[in-house]
C-alpha positions in Angstrom: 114.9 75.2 87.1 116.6 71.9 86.3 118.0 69.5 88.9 121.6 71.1 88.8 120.6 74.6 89.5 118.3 73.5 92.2 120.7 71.6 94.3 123.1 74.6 93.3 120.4 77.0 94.7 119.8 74.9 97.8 123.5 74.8 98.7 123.9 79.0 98.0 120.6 79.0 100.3 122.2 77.4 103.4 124.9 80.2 103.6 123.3 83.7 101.9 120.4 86.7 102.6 119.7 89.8 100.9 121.5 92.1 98.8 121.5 95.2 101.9 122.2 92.6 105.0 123.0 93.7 108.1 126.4 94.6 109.6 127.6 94.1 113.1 127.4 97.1 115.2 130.8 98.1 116.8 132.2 96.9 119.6 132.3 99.7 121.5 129.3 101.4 120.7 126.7 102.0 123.2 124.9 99.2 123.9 121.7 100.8 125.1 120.9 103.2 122.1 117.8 103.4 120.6 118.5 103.0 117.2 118.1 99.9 115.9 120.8 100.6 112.8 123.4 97.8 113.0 126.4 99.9 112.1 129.3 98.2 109.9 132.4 98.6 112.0 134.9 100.1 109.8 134.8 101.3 106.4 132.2 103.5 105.5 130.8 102.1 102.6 129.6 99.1 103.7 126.0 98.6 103.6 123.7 99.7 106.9 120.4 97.8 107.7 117.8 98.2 109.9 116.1 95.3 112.2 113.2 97.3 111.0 110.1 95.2 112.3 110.6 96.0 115.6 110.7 99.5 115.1 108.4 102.5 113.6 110.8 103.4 111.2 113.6 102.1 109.1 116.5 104.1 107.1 117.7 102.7 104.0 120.4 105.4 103.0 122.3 105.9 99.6 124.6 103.1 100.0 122.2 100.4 100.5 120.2 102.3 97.4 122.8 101.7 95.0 122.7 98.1 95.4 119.0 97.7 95.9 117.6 100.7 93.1 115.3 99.1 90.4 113.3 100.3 87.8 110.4 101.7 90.3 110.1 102.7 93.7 108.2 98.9 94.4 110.9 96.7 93.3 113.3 98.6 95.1 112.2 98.4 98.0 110.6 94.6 97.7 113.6 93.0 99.9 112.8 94.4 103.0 111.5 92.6 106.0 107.8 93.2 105.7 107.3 95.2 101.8 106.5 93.0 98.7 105.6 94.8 95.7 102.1 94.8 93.4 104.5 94.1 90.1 102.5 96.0 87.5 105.6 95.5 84.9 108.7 97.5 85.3 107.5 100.8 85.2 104.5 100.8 87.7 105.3 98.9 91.1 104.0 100.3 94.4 105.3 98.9 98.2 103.1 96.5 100.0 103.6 96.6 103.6 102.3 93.6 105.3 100.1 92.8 103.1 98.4 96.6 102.6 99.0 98.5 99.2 97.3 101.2 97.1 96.1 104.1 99.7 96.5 102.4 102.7 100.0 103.2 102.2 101.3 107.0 101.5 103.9 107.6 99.4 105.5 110.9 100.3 108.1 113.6 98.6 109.9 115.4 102.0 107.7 114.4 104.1 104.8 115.9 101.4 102.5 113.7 99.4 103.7 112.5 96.1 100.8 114.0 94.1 100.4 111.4 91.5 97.8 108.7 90.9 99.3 105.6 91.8 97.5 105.1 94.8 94.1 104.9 92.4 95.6 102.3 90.6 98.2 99.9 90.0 99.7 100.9 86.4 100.1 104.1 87.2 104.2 105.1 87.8 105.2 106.7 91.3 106.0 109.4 90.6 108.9 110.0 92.9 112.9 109.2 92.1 114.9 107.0 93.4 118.2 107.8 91.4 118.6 110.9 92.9 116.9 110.2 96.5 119.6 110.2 99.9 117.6 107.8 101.5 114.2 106.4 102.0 112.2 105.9 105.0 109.7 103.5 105.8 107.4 104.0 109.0 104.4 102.2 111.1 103.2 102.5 114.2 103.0 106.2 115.9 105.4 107.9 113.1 102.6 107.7 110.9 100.3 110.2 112.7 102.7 112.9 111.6 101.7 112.3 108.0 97.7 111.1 107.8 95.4 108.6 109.8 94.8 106.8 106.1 98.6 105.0 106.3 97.1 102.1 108.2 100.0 100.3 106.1 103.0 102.8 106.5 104.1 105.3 105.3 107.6 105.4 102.3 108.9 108.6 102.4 111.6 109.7 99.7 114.4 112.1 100.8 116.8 114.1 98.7 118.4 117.1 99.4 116.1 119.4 97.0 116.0 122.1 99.9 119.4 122.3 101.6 119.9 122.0 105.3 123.4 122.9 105.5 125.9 125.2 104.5 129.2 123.8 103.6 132.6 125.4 102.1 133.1 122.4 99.6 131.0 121.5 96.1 130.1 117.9 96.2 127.8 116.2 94.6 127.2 112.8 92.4 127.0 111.3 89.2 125.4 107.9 88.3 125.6 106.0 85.2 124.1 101.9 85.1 123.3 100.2 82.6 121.1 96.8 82.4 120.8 93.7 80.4 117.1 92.6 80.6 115.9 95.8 78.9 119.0 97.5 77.6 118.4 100.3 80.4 120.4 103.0 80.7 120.2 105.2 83.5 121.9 108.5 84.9 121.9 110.7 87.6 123.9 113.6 88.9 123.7 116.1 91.8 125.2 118.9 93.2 125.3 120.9 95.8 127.2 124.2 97.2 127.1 127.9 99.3 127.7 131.3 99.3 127.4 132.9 102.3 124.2 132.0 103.9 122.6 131.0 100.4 122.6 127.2 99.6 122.0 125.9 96.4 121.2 122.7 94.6 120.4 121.1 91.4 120.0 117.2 90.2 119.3 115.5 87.6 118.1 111.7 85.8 117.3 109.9 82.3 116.3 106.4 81.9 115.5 104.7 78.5 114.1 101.0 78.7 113.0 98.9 76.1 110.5 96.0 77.0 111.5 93.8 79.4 113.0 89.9 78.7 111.3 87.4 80.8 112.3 83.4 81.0 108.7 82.2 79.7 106.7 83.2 77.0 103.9 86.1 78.0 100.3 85.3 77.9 97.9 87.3 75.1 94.7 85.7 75.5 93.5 88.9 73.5 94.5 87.4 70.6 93.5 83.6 70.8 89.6 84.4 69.6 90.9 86.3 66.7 93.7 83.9 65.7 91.2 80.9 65.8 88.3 82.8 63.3 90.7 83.7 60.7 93.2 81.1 61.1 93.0 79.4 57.5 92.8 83.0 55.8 95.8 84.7 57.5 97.7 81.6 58.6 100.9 82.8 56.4 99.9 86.5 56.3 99.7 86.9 60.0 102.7 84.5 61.0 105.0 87.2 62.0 102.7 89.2 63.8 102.2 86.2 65.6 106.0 85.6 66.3 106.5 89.1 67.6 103.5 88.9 69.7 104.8 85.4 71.2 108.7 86.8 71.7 109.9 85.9 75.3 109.4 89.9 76.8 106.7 91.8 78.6 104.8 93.0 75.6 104.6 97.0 75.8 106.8 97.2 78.6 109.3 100.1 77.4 109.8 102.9 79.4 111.6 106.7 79.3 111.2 109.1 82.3 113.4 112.3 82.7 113.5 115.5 85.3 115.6 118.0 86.9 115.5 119.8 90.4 117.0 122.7 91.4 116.5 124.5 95.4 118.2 127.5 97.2 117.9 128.3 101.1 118.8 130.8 103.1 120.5 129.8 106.6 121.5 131.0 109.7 122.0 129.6 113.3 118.4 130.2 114.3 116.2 130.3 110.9 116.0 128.7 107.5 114.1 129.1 104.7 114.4 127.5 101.3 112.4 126.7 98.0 112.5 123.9 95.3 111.1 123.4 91.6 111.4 120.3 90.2 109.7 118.8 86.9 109.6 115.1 85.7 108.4 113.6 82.9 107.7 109.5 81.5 106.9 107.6 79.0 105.5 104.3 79.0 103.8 101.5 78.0 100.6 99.8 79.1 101.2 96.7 80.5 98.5 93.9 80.2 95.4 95.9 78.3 93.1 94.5 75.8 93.0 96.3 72.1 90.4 95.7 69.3 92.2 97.3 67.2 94.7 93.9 67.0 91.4 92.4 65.5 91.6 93.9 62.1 95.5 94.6 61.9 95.9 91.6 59.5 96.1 93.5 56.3 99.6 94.9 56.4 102.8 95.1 54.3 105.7 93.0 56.0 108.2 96.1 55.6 107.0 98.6 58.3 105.2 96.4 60.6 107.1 96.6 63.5 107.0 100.7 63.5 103.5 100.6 62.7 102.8 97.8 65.8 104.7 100.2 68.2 102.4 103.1 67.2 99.1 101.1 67.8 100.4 99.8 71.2 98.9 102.1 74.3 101.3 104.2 76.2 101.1 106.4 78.8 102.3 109.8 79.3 103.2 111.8 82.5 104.0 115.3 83.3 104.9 116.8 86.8 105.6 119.8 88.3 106.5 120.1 92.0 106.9 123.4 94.1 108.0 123.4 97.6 109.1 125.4 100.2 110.1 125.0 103.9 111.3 127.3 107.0 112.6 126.1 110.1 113.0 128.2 113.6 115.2 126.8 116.5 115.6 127.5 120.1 112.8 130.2 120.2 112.8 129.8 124.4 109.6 128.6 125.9 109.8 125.4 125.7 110.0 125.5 122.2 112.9 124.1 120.7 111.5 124.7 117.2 108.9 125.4 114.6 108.6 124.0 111.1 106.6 125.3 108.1 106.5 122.6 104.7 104.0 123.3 101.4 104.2 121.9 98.0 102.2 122.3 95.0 102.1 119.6 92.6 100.5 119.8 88.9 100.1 116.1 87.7 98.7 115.0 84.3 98.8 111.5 82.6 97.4 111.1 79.7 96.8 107.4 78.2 97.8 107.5 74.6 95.8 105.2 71.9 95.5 104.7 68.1 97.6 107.8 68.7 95.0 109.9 70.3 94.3 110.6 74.3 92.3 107.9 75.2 92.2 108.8 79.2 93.2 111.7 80.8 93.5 112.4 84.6 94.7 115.7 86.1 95.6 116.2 89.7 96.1 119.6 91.4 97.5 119.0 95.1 97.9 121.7 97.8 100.0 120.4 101.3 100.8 122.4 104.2 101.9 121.3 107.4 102.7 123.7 110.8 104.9 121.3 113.0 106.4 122.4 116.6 108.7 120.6 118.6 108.5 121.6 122.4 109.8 120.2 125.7 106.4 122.0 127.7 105.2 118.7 129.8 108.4 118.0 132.2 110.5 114.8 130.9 108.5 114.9 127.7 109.3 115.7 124.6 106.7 116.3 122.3 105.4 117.7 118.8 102.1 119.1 117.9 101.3 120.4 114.5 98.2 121.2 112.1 97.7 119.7 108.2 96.0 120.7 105.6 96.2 119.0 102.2 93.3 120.0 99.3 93.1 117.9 96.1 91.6 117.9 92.7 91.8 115.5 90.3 89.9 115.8 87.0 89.3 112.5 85.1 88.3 112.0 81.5 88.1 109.9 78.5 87.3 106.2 78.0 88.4 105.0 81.6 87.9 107.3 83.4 85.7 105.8 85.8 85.9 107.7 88.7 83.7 111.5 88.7 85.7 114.8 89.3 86.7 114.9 92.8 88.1 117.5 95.6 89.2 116.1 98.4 89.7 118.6 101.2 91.5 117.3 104.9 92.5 119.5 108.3 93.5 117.6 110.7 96.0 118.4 114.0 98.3 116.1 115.7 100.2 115.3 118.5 102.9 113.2 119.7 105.0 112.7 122.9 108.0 110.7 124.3 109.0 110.4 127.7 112.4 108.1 128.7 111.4 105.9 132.0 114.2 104.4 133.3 115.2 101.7 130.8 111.9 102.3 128.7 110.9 104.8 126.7 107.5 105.5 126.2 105.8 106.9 122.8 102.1 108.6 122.3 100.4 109.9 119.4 96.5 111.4 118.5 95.4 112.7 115.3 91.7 114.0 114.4 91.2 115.2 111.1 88.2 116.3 109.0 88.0 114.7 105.5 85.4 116.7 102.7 85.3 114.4 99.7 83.1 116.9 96.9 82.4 114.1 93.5 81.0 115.6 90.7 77.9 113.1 89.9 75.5 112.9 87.1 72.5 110.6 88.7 69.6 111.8 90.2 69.5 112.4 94.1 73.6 111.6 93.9 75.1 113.5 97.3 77.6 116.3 96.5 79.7 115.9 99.6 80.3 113.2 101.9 82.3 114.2 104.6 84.1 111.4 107.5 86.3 112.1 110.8 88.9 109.9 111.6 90.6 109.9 115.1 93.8 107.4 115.1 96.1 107.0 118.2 99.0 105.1 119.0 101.2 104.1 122.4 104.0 102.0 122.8 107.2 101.4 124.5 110.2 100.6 123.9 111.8 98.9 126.7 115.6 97.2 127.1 114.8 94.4 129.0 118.9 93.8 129.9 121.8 94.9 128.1 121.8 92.8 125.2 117.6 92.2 125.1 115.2 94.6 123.7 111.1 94.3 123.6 108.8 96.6 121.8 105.3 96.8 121.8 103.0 99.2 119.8 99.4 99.6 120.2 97.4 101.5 117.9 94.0 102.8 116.5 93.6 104.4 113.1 90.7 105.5 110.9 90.9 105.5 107.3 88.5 107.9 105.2 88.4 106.0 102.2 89.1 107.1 99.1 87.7 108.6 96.5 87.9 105.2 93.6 86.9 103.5 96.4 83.3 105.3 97.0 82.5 106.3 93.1 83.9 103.9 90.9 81.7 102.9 88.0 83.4 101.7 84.7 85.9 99.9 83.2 89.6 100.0 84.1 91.6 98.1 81.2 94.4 98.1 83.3 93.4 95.3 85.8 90.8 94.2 83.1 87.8 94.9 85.3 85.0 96.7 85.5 84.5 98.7 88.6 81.5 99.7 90.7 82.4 101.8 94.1 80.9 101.4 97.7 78.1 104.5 97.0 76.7 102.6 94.1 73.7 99.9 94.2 75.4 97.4 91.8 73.1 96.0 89.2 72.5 94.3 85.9 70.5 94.9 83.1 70.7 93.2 79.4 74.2 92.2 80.3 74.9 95.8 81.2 75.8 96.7 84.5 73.8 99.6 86.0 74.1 101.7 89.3 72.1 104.2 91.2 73.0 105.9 94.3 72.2 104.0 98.0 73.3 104.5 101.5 72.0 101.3 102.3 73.4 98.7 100.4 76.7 99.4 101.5 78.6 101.1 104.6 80.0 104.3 104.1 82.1 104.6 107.1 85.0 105.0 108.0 87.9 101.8 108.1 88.7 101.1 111.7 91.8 99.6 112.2 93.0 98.5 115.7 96.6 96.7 115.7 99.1 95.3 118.5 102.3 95.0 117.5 104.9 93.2 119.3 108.6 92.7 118.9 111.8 91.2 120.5 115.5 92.0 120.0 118.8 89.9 120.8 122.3 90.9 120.6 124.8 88.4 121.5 128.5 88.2 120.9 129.0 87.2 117.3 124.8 87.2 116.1 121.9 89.1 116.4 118.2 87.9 116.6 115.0 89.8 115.6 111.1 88.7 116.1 107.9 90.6 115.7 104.3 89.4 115.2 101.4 91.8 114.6 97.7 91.6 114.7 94.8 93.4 113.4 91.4 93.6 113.6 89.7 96.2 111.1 86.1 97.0 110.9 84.7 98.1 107.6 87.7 97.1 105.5 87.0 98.4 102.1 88.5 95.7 99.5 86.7 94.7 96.1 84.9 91.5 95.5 84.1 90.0 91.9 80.2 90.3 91.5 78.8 86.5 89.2 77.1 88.7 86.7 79.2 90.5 84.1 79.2 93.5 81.8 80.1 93.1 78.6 83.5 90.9 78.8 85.1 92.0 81.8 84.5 90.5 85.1 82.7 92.9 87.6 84.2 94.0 91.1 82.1 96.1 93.6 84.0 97.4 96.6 82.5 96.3 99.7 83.1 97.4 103.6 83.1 94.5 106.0 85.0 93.5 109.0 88.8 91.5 108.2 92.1 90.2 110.4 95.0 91.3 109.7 98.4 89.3 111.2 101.5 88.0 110.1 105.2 88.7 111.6 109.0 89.0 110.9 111.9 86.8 111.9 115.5 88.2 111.4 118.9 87.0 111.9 122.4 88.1 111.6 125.7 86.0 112.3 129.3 87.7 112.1 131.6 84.7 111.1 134.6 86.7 111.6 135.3 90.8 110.7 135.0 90.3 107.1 132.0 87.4 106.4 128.2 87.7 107.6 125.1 85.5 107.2 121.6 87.0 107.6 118.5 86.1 107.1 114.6 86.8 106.9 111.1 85.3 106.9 107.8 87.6 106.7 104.7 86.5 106.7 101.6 88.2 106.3 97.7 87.2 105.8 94.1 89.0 105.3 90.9 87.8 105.7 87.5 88.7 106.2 86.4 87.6 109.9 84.2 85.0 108.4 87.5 83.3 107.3 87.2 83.9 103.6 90.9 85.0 102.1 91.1 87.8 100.4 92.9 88.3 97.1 96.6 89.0 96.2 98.1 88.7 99.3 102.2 88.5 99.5 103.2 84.7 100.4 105.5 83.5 103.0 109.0 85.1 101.8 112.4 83.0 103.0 115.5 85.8 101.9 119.3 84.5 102.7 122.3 86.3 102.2 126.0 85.5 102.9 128.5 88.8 102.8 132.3 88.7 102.1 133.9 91.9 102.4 137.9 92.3 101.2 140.1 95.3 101.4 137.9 97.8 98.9 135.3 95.1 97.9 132.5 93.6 98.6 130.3 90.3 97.5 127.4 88.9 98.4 125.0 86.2 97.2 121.3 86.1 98.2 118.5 83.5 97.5 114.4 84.4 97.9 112.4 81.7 98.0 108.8 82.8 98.0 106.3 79.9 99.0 102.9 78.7 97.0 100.2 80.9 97.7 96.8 79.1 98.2 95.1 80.6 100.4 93.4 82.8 97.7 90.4 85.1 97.5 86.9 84.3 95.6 87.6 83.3 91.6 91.4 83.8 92.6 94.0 80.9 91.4 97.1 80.1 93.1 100.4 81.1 92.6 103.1 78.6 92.7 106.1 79.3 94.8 109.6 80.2 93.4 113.0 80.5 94.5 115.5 83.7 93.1 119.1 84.2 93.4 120.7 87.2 93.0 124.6 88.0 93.3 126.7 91.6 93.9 129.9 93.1 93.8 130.9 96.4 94.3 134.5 98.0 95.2 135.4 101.6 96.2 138.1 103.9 94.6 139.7 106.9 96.1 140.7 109.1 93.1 142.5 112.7 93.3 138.6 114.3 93.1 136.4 111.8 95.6 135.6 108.6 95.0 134.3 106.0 92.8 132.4 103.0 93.8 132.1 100.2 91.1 128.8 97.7 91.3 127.6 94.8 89.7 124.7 92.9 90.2 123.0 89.7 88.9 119.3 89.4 89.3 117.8 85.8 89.1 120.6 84.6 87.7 119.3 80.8 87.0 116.7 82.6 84.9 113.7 81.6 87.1 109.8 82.1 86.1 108.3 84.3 89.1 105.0 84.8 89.0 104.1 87.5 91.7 100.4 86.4 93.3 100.2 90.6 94.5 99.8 92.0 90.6 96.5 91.5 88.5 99.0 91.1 85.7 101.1 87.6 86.8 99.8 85.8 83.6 101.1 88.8 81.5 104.3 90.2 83.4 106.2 87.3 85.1 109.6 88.7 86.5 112.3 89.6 84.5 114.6 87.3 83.4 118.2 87.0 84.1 120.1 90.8 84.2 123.5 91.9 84.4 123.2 95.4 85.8 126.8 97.5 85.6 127.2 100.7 87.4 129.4 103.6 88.3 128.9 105.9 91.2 131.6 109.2 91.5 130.9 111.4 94.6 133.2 115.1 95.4 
């Protein structure tokens, strides 16, 4: 950034936030509620936020989503207190949450688990839609006991309306159009929803077509600089305009197409409800960051066709998704009871890694979920829920990465929460025990067929309002992680990160260059990951601002987390994964000031860091994270400009480099219409407008896949 744009920058700092900033609650609302939503005061469709570090959960609704939706569930969600994102590329980019990712944090469907593979590894897509979600929901703390003990980070849970809840005498529904300049995306969206009697019935819809990504800097392909320097003299002229397309200012590979459809019925009446839902999705998309021989001998080709024939060569992957789910609901069955949910889903996942035009990799996931869940009232002042869990999974690996055996994974746990108002506090408890079977299917001599773990996780806190306009929370929890099943067999190579993987079970060793593994229950732990965590926050409300603060702190024995072994195999690096004790703490800071009833200023900082307790750093961890944002609101519209500045990371794990630090600002407008059917609401956004080279230090891919560049992203929402 030149010396214009970064005093321009610096001013738009001292008076901006993010993109969804917080709005003043109204004046007369009551001042002693428990939700920590700061309401706008007027109009309806001005963005909602949550001060959500100091509590278990926050709510970012369809509003705030139009303004904040990016090309994956990751980078939508990045500019919240607290969640960065593991930037794998546009397509694949899973949350962070305090500096936790992969299957410390569950991604859920409905409260159900997503069923995909991206928790196994980072360029594998989410597979769960944002275009057509209502809201999403982030939770820590006790909430998570309702969903498994392994979300020691949280929990992001994706609503839509796929199973109706309400009868109504109206159609209404949606429809979405953007489109985006970085990638020439163009998305849309539509859903409906109606009733007949006591049937419901819905349907939704989404396309998205992507070509690669611009970026401000020119990508890194060190996969070619051996080859280029060999046959240098020989191809110079024959391979220059390979070399210029490999050298073009985009994410090499980074296209993307994805497309599904939904459609749910319920049955409904004032003491029951029962409903089903089928939905199926599909994507296409290319792999981000591998390494490919075949570029090696590509030299002898006809100018005229090259492109098409490049494209063809380049590694894709395919996805295919199928999700069944059902749910019934009883209320006021007497007793105590004030009502008894049933959920299940089935999901059938396949991806299938596409090279040379053949399936290179294919990995196939069969996922059974069930959850009993009653709400009762039986201890006196309490209100409480208890419920049982069962999920079973399968998931069937093959082909040339497919370094992980054949696995069923099969969890029971029950549950147990309770909340009891005290005066001005209200107290919150939670237990959870489950029973985790993992089954691989291994090939070695003397290899276990079952290894089986029981994790017990608790929480208590309180939430306590201090005086009127003070509020003080503080959390206080024990989970248990089984780990998972990458994490105990891995053994092979994973192009995607460019590693080569070895899992806790195996005796890492080296022969000939060649790494080699055998079965032990000695060289490393196989236990459980014990996470113990206080979390504390504080809350001011004062006339015209509002002040946030929390600060957590962990202490985790037997973290599971990969470290790179000195000897090699072959030409990628080696990583066993290793259990041993690590910290955990970091904190929020927010702050919100109402200049008058139509301009705000917030603000953020997170923070978080992970270490082993012998002090070493572990690798890509978020940085320090600075977000401003100043709002102007005026009749129908609305602006708002924000700036991110994310600090130099150097505190960095073994063989790790640094990351320098980097400063994006982004600017929006959107304005609502009332129209004779509904109402449109125009949006436009501009994403790092100065053009900035980011670099995220989270993604084993932040030589290859900076940030994108400077986008204009235009949009349309209609809603009857």
């Amino acid at each position: 950034m030149n010396t214009k744009k970064s005093l321009l920058a610096t001013l738009i700092c001292m008076s901006c936030v993010p993109a969804h900033a917080n709005e003043k609650a109204p004046k007369d609302a009551d001042k002693k509620a428990k939700t920590e939503t700061i309401v706008v005061r007027s109009n309806a469709h001005l963005l909602r936020s949550d001060l959500d570090s100091l509590i278990s959960s926050t709510l970012i609704e369809r509003e705030q989503l139009d303004m904040m939706q990016a090309s994956s569930l990751g980078e939508t969600l990045k500019f919240t207190p607290g969640i960065h994102a593991n930037y794998y590329g546009p397509s694949s980019s899973r949350p962070i949450i305090r500096g936790l990712d992969g299957p410390r944090v569950k991604i859920l469907q409905n409260g159900l688990a997503a069923g995909d593979a991206s928790a196994s590894a980072p360029d594998h897509q989410v597979s769960s839609e944002v275009s057509t979600a209502t809201q999403i929901e982030v939770l820590r703390g006790p909430a998570t006991l309702l969903h498994g003990s392994g979300a020691i980070g949280g929990v992001v849970n994706v609503i839509d309306e796929r199973i109706p809840t309400k009868l109504s005498d109206e159609i209404s529904g949606e429809v979405i159009g953007a489109f985006s300049t970085v990638d020439d995306a163009k998305d849309a969206a539509f859903s409906i929803s109606g009733s007949s009697g006591n049937w419901a019935f819905y349907a939704d819809g989404f396309a998205k077509d992507a070509n690669e990504t611009n970026i401000p800097v020119l990508a890194a392909h060190e996969e070619h600089d051996e080859h280029e320097e060999e046959d240098h003299d020989e191809h110079e002229e024959e391979g220059h305009d390979e070399h210029e397309e490999s050298t073009r200012k985009v994410i090499e590979n980074s296209q993307n197409r994805s497309d599904g459809f939904t459609l749910g019925t319920s049955y409904i009446t004032d003491s029951f409800m029962m409903g089903f839902a089928f939905g199926s999705t599909s994507s296409k998309y290319g792999l981000v960051g591998h390494s490919h021989e075949e570029h090696e001998h590509e030299e002898e080709h006809e100018e005229e066709g090259h492109d098409e024939h490049a494209d063809e060569m380049l590694p894709f992957v395919l996805t295919e998704q199928d999700r069944t789910q059902f749910n019934a609901k009883w209320f006021d069955l007497g007793n105590g009871i004030e009502s008894i949910s049933l959920k299940a889903v089935h999901v059938d996942y396949k991806l299938q890694e596409i090279e040379e035009g053949a399936v290179g990799t294919q990995i196939t996931n069969k996922t059974d979920e069930v959850k009993l869940q009653l709400n009762h009232n039986w201890i006196e002042q309490w209100q409480g829920i208890v419920g049982v869990h069962i999920q079973n999974d399968s998931t069937t690996p093959v082909g040339a990465e497919a370094n992980s055996p054949a696995t069923k994974t099969n969890a029971t746990a029950i549950f147990a929460t309770q909340r009891r108002q005290l005066g001005a506090a209200q107290w919150h408890l939670g237990a959870r025990i489950e029973q985790v079977d993992i089954k691989p299917t291994l090939t070695q001599a003397n290899a276990l067929s079952s290894i089986d773990f029981t994790p017990v996780s608790w929480a208590a806190g309180v939430d306590w309002a201090m005086t009127e306009n003070q509020q003080l929370l503080v959390n206080l929890s024990h989970s248990q992680r089984a780990l998972s099943a990458s994490e105990l067999f891995a053994f092979g190579e994973h192009l995607g990160t460019q590693t080569f993987d070895v899992g806790t079970y195996f005796n890492m060793g080296v022969v000939d260059g060649n790494a080699t593994h055998q079965p032990t229950t000695q060289f490393n732990k196989l236990e459980t990951e014990d996470a113990n965590t206080l979390d504390i926050g504080w809350r001011y409300e004062g006339g015209d601002f509002v002040f946030a603060t929390s600060a957590f702190y962990s202490r985790v024995n037997n973290y599971a987390y990969r470290e790179r072994v000195v000897e090699g195999s072959g030409e990628l690096p080696v990583y066993q994964y290793r259990q041993n004790d690590a910290k955990l703490y970091g904190g929020e800071v927010q702050f919100s000031y109402f200049f008058n009833e139509q301009l705000t200023f917030s603000s953020f900082v997170d923070y978080s860091q992970v270490q082993l307790t012998s002090g070493e750093d572990l690798p890509r961890i978020p940085p320090l994270r600075i977000k401003n944002t100043l709002n102007w609101e005026h009749m129908d519209w609305h602006y708002n400009v924000g700036v991110t500045t994310y600090a130099k990371q150097d505190k960095v794990g073994q063989f790790e480099e640094e990351t320098d630090g980097y400063t994006l600002v982004d600017v929006g407008v959107y304005k609502h219409q009332n129209i004779s059917v509904g109402q449109l609401k125009y949006f436009l956004k501009v994403n790092n407008l100065f053009d900035e080279e980011a670099r995220v230090h989270s993604s084993f891919l932040k030589e290859q896949a900076p940030l994108p560049g400077v986008n204009v992203k235009l949009g349309v929402r209609w809603t009857f």
